[in-house]
C-alpha positions in Angstrom: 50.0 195.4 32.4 50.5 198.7 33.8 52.4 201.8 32.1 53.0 205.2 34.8 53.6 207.8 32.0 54.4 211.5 32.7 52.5 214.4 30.6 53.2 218.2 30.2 50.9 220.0 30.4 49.9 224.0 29.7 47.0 224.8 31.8 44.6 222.6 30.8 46.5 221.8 26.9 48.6 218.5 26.5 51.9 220.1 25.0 52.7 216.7 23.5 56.0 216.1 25.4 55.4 212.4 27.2 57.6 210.9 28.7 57.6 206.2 29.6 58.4 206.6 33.4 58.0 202.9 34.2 56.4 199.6 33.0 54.7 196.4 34.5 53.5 193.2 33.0 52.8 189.7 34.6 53.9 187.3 32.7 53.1 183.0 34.4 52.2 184.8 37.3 55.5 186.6 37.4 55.8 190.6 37.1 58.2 192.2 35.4 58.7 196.0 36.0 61.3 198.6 34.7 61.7 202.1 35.5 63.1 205.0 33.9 66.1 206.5 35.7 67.5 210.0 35.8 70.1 208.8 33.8 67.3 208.2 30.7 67.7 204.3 30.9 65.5 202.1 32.3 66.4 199.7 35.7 64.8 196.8 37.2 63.3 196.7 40.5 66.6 195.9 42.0 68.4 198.6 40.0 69.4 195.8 37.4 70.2 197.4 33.8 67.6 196.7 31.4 69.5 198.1 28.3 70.7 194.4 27.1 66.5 193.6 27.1 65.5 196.8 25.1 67.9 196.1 22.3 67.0 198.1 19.2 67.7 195.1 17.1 67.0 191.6 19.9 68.5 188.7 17.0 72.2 188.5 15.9 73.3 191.0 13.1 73.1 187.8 10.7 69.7 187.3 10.7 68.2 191.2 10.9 67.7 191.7 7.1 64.2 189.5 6.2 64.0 190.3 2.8 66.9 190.4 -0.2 68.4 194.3 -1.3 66.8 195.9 -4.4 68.7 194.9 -7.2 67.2 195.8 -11.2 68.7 192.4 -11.8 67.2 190.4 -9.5 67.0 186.7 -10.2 63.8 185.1 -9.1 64.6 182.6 -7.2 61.7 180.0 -8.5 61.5 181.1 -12.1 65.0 181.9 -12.5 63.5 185.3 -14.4 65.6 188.7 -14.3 63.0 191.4 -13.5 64.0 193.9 -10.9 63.2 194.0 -7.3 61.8 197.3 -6.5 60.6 196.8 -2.9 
């Protein structure tokens, strides 16, 4: 894989400020690229969107929490116990 990222610099000090300019990975002898745009998203090689592929959350909303919400009346689910679920 390949990443071109850019880097301020202040004379010879990295300021800290860096910025993903573009991307490449092959993949079953494929490469994928994407490349930052002026617009701040990021745009195949044939100036396809990528914003659909760089979902913050890739599953459907249904399936995004893993684990259940704290609750001080949890019921475990084998013992059947109340003790509370503090992360």
């Amino acid at each position: 894989f390949n990443v071109l990222v850019n880097e301020q610099y202040t004379g010879d000090h990295l300021t800290g400020k860096t910025e993903i300019q573009g991307i490449s990975i092959r993949l079953r002898g494929k490469e994928v690229a994407a490349f930052l745009a002026s617009d701040g998203r990021f745009y195949d090689r044939e100036g396809n969107s990528l914003e659909q592929a760089f979902n913050r959350y890739p599953i459907d909303k249904q399936f995004r929490r893993i684990t259940s919400p704290f609750n001080p009346y949890r019921k475990h689910p084998v013992t059947g116990r109340i003790s509370p679920h503090n992360g």
